[in-house]
Chimera marker file (.cmm) of the C-alpha trace (Angstrom):
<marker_set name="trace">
<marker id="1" x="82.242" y="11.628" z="-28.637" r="1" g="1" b="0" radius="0.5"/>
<marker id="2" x="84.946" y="11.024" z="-31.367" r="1" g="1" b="0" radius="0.5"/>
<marker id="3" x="85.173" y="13.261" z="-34.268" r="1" g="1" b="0" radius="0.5"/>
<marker id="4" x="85.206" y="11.213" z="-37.325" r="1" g="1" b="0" radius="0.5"/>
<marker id="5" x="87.852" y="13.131" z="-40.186" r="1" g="1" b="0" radius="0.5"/>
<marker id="6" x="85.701" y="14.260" z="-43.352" r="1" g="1" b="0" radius="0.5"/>
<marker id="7" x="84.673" y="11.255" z="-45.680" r="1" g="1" b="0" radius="0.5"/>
<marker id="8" x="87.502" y="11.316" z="-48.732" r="1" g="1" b="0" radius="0.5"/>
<marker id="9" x="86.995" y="10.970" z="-52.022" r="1" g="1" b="0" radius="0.5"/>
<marker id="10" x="86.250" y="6.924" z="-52.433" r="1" g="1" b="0" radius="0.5"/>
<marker id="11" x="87.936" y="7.092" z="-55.858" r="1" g="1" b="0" radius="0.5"/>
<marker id="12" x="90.524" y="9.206" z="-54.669" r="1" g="1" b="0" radius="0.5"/>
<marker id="13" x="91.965" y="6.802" z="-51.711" r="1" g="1" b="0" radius="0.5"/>
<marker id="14" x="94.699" y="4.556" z="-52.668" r="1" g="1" b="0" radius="0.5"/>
<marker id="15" x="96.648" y="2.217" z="-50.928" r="1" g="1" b="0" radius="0.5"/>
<marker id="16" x="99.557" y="4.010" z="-50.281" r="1" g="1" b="0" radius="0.5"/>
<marker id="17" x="98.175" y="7.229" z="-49.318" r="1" g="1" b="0" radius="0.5"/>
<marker id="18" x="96.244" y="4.871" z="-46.605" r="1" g="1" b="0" radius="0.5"/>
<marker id="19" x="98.637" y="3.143" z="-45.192" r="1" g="1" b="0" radius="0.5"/>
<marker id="20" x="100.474" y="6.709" z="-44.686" r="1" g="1" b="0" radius="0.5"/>
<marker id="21" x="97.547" y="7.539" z="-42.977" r="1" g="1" b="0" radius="0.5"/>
<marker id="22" x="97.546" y="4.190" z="-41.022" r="1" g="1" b="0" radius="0.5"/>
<marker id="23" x="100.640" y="2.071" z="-40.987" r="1" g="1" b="0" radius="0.5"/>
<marker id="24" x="100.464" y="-1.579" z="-40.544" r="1" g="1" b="0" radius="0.5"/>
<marker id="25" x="102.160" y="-2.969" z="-38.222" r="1" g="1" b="0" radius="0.5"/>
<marker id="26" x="104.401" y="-5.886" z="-39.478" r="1" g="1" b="0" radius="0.5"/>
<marker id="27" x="102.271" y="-8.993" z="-38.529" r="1" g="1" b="0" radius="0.5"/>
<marker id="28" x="99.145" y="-6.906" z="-40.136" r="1" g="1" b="0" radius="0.5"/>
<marker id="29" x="101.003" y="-6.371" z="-43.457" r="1" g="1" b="0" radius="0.5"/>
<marker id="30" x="99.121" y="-8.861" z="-45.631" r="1" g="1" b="0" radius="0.5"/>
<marker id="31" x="95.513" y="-6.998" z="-44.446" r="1" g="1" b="0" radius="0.5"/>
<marker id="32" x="96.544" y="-3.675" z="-46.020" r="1" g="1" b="0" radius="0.5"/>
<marker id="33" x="93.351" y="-4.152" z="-49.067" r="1" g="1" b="0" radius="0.5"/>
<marker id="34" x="90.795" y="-5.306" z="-46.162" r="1" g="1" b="0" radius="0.5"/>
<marker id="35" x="91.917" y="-2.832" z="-44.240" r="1" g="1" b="0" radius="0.5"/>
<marker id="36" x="91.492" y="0.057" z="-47.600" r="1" g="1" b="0" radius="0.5"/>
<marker id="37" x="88.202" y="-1.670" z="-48.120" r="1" g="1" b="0" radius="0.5"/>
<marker id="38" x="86.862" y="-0.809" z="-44.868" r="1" g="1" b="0" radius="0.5"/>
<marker id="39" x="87.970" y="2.569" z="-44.554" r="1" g="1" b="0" radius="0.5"/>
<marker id="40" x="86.150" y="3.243" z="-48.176" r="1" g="1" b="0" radius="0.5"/>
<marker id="41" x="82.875" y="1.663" z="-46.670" r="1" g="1" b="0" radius="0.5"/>
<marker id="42" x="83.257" y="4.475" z="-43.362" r="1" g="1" b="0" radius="0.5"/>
<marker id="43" x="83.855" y="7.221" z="-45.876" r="1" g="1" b="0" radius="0.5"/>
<marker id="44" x="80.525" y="5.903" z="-47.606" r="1" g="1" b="0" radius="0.5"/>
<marker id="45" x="78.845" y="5.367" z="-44.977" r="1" g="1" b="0" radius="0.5"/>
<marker id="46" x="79.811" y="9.354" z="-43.749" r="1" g="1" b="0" radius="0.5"/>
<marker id="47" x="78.862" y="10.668" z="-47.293" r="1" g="1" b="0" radius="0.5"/>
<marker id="48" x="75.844" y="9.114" z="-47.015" r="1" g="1" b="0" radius="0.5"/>
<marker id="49" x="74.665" y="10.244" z="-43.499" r="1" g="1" b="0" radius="0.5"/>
<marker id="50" x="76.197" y="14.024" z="-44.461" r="1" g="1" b="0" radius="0.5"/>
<marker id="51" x="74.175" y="14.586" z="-47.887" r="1" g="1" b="0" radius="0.5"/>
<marker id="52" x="71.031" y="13.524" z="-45.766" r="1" g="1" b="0" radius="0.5"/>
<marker id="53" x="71.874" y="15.584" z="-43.240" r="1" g="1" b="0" radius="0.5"/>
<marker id="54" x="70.882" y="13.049" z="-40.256" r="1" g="1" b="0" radius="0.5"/>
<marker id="55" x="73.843" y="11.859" z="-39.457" r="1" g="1" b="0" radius="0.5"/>
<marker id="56" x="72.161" y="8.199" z="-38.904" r="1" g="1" b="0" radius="0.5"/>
<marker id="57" x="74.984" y="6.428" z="-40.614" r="1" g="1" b="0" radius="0.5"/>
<marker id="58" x="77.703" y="8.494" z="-38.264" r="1" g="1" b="0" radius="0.5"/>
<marker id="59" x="75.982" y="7.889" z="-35.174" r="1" g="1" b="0" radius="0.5"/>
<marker id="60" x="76.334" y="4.037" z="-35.852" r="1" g="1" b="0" radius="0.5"/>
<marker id="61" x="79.454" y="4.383" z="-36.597" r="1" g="1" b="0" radius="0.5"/>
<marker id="62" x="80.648" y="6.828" z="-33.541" r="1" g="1" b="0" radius="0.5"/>
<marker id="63" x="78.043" y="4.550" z="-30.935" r="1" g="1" b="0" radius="0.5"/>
<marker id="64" x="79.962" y="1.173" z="-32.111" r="1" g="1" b="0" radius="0.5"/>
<marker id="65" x="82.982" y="2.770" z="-31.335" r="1" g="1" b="0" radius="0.5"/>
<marker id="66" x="82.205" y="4.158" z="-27.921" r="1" g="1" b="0" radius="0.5"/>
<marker id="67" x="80.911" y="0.830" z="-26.860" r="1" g="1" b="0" radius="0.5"/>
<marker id="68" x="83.890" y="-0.738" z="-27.733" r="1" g="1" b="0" radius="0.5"/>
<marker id="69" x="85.933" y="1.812" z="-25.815" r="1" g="1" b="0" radius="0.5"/>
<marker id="70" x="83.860" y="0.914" z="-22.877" r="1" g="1" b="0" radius="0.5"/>
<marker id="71" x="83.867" y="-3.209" z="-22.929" r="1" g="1" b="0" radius="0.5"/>
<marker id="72" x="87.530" y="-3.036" z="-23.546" r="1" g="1" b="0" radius="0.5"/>
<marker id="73" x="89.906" y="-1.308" z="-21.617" r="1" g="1" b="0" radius="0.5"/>
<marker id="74" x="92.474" y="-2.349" z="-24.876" r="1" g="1" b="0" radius="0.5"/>
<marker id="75" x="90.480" y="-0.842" z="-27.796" r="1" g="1" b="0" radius="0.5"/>
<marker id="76" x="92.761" y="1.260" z="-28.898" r="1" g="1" b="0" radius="0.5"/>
<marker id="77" x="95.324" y="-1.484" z="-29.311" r="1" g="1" b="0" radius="0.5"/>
<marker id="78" x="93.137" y="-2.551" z="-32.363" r="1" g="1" b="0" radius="0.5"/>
<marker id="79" x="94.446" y="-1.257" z="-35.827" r="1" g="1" b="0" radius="0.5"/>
<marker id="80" x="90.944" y="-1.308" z="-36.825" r="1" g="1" b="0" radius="0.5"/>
<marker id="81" x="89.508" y="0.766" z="-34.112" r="1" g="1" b="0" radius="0.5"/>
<marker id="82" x="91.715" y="3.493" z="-35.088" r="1" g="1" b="0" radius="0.5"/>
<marker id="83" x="90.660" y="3.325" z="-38.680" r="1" g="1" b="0" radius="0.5"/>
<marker id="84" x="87.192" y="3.571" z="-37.503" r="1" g="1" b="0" radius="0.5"/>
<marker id="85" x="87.764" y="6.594" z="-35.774" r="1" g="1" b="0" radius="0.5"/>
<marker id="86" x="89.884" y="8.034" z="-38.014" r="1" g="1" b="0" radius="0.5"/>
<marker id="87" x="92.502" y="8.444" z="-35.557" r="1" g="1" b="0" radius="0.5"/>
<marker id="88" x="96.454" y="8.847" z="-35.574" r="1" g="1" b="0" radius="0.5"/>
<marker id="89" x="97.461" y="4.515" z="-35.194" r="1" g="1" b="0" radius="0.5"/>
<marker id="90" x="99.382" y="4.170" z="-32.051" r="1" g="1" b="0" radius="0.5"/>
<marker id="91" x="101.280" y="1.059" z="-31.699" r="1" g="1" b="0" radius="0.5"/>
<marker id="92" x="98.780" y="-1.684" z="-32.481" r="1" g="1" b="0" radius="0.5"/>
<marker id="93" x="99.062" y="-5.523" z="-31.457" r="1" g="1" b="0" radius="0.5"/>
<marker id="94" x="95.824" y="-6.792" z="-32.880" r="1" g="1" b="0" radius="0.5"/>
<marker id="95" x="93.635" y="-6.193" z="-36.360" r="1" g="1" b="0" radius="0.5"/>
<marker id="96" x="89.983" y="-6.924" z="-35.005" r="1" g="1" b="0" radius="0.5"/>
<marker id="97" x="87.983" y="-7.904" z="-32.719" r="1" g="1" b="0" radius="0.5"/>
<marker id="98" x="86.180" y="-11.473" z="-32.614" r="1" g="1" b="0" radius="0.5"/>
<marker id="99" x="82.915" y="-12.112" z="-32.913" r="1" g="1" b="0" radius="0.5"/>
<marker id="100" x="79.684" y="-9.664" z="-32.633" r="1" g="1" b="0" radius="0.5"/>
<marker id="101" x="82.834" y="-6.723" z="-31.520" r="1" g="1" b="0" radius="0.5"/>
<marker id="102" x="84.051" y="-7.318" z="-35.197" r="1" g="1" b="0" radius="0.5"/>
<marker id="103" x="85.120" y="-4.264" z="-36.691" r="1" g="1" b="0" radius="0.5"/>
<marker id="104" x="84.660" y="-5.644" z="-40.185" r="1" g="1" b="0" radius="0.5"/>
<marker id="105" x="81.537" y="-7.404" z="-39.501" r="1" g="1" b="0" radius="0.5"/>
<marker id="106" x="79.800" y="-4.421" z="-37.964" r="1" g="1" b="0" radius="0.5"/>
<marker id="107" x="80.694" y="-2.302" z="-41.372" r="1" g="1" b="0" radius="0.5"/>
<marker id="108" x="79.915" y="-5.038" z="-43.674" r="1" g="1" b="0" radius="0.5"/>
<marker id="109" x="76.100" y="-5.288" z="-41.971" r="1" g="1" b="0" radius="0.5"/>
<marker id="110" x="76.005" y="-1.296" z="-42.331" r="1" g="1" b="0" radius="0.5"/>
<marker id="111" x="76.770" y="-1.060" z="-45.981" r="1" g="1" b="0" radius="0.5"/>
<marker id="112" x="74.182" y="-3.384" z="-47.304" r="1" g="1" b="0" radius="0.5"/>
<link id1="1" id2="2" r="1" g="1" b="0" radius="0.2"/>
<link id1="2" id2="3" r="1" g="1" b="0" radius="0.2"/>
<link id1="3" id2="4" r="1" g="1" b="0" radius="0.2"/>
<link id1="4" id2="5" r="1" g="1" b="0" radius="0.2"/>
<link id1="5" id2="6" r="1" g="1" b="0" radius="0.2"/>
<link id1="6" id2="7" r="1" g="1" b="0" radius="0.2"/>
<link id1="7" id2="8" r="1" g="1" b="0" radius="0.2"/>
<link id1="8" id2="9" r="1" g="1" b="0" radius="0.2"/>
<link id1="9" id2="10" r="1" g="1" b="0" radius="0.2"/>
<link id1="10" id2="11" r="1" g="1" b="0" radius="0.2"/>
<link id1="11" id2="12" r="1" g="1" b="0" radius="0.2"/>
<link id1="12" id2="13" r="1" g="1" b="0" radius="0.2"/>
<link id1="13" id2="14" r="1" g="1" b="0" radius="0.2"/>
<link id1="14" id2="15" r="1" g="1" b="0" radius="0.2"/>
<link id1="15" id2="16" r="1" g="1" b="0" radius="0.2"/>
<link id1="16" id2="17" r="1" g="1" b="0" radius="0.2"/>
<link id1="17" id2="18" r="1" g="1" b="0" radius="0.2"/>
<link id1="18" id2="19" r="1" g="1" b="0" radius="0.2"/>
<link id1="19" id2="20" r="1" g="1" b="0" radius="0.2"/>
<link id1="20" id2="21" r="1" g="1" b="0" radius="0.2"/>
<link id1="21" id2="22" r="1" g="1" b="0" radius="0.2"/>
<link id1="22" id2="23" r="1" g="1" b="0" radius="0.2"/>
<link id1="23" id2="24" r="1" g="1" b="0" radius="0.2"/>
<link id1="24" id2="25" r="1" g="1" b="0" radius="0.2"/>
<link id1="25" id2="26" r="1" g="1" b="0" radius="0.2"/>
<link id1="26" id2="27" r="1" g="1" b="0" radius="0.2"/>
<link id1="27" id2="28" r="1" g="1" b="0" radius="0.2"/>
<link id1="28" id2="29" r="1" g="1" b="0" radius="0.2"/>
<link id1="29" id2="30" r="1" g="1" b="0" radius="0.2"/>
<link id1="30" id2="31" r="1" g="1" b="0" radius="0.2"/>
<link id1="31" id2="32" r="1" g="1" b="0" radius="0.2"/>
<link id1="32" id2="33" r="1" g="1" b="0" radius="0.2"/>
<link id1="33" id2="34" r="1" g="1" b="0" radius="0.2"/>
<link id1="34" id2="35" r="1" g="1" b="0" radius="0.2"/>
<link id1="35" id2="36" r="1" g="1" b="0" radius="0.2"/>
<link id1="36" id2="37" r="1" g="1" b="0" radius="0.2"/>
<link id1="37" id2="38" r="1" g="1" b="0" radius="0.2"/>
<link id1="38" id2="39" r="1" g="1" b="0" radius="0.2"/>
<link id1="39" id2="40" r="1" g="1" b="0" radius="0.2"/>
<link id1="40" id2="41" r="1" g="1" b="0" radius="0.2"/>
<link id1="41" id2="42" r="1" g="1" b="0" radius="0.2"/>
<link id1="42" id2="43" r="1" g="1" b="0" radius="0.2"/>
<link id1="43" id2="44" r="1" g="1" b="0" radius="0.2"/>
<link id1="44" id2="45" r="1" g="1" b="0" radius="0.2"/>
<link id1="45" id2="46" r="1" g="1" b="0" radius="0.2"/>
<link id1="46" id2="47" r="1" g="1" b="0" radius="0.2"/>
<link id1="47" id2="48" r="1" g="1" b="0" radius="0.2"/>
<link id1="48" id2="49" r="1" g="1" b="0" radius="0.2"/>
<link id1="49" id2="50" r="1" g="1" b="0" radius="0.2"/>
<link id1="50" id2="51" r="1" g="1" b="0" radius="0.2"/>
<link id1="51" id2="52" r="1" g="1" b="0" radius="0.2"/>
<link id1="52" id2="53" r="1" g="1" b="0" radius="0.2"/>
<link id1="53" id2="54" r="1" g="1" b="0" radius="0.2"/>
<link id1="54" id2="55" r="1" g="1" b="0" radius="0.2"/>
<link id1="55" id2="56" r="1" g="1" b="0" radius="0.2"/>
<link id1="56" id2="57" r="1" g="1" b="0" radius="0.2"/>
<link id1="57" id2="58" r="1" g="1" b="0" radius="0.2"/>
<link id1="58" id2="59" r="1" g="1" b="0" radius="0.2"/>
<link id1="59" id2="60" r="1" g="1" b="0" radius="0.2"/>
<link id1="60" id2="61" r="1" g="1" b="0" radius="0.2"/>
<link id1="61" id2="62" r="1" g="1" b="0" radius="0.2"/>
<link id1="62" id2="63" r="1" g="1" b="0" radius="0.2"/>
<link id1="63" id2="64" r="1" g="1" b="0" radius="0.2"/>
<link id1="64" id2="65" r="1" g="1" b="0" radius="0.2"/>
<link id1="65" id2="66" r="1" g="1" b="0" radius="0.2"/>
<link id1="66" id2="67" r="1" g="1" b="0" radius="0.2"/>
<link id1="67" id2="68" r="1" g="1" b="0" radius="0.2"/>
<link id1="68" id2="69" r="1" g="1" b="0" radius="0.2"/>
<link id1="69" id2="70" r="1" g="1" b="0" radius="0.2"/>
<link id1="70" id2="71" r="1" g="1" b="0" radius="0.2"/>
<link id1="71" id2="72" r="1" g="1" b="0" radius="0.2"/>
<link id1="72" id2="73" r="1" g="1" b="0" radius="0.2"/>
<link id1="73" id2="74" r="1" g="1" b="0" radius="0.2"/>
<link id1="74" id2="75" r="1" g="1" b="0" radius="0.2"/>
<link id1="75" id2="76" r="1" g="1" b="0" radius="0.2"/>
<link id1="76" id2="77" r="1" g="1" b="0" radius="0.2"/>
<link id1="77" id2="78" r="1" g="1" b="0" radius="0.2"/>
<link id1="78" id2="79" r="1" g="1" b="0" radius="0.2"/>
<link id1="79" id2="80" r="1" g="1" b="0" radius="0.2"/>
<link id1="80" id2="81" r="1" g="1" b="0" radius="0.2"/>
<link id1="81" id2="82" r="1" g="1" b="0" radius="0.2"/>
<link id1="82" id2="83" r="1" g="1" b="0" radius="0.2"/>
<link id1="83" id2="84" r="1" g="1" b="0" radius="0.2"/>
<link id1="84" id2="85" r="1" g="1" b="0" radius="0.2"/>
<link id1="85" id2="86" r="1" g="1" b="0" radius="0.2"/>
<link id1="86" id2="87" r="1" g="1" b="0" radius="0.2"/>
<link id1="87" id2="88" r="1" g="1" b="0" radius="0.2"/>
<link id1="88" id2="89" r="1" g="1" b="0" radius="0.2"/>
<link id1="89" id2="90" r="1" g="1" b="0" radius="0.2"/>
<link id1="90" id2="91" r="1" g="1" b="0" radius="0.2"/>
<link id1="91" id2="92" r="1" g="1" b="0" radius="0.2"/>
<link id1="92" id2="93" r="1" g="1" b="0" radius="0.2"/>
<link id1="93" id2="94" r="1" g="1" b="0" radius="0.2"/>
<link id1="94" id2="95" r="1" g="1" b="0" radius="0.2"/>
<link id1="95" id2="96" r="1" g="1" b="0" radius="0.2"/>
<link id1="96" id2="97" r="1" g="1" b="0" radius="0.2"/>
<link id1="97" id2="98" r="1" g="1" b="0" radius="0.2"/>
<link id1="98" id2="99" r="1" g="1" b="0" radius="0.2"/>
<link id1="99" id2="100" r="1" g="1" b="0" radius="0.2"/>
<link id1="100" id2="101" r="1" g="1" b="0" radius="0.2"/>
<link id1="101" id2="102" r="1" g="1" b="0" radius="0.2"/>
<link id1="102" id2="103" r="1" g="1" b="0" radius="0.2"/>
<link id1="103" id2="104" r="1" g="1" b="0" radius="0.2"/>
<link id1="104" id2="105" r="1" g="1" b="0" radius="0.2"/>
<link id1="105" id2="106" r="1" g="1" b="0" radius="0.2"/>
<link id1="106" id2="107" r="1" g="1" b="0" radius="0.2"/>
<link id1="107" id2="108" r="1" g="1" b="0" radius="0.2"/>
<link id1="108" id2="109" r="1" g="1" b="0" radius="0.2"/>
<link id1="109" id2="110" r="1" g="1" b="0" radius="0.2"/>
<link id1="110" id2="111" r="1" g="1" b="0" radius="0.2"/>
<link id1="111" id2="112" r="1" g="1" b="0" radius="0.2"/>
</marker_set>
């Protein structure tokens, strides 16, 4: 299983210092905020599962992940699997995936 990196400070993350963290790719450029957004709902979504100490929220997070890995051999060509993960981005030639494999869907459901 995928070891997610230690939720950051929500207040604390800022643009910049994310896209150091994960470079967009040229054609991804104008996503950089989406991108920032989602990342701050993980983090939350890690807090949250941490202070209650059952690690519900991660285990979403880590299982959505690991299925993707499985129904596509591409995954991590996604920019937004690697923010998921919290993994170093390796050269990425797509944002998301479509439909019910959205990355931004999925997170969007889980921080209602």
């Amino acid at each position: 299983m995928e070891k997610f990196p230690p939720p950051e400070n929500n207040k604390n993350l800022e643009l910049k210092g994310f896209l150091k963290l994960y470079p967009l790719p040229e054609e991804h450029k104008n996503k950089a905020e989406l991108a920032l957004e989602l990342k701050k709902i993980i983090s939350s979504l890690i807090k949250k599962s941490s202070r209650k100490n059952d690690f519900e929220h991660y285990n979403k997070l880590a299982n959505f992940a690991l299925n993707l890995e499985k129904r596509y051999k591409n995954a991590r060509q996604y920019y937004l699997f690697h923010v998921l993960i919290g993994s170093s981005i390796t050269k990425t030639s797509k944002f998301d995936f479509e439909g019910d494999d959205s990355i931004e869907k999925f997170l969007r459901s889980q921080s209602i």
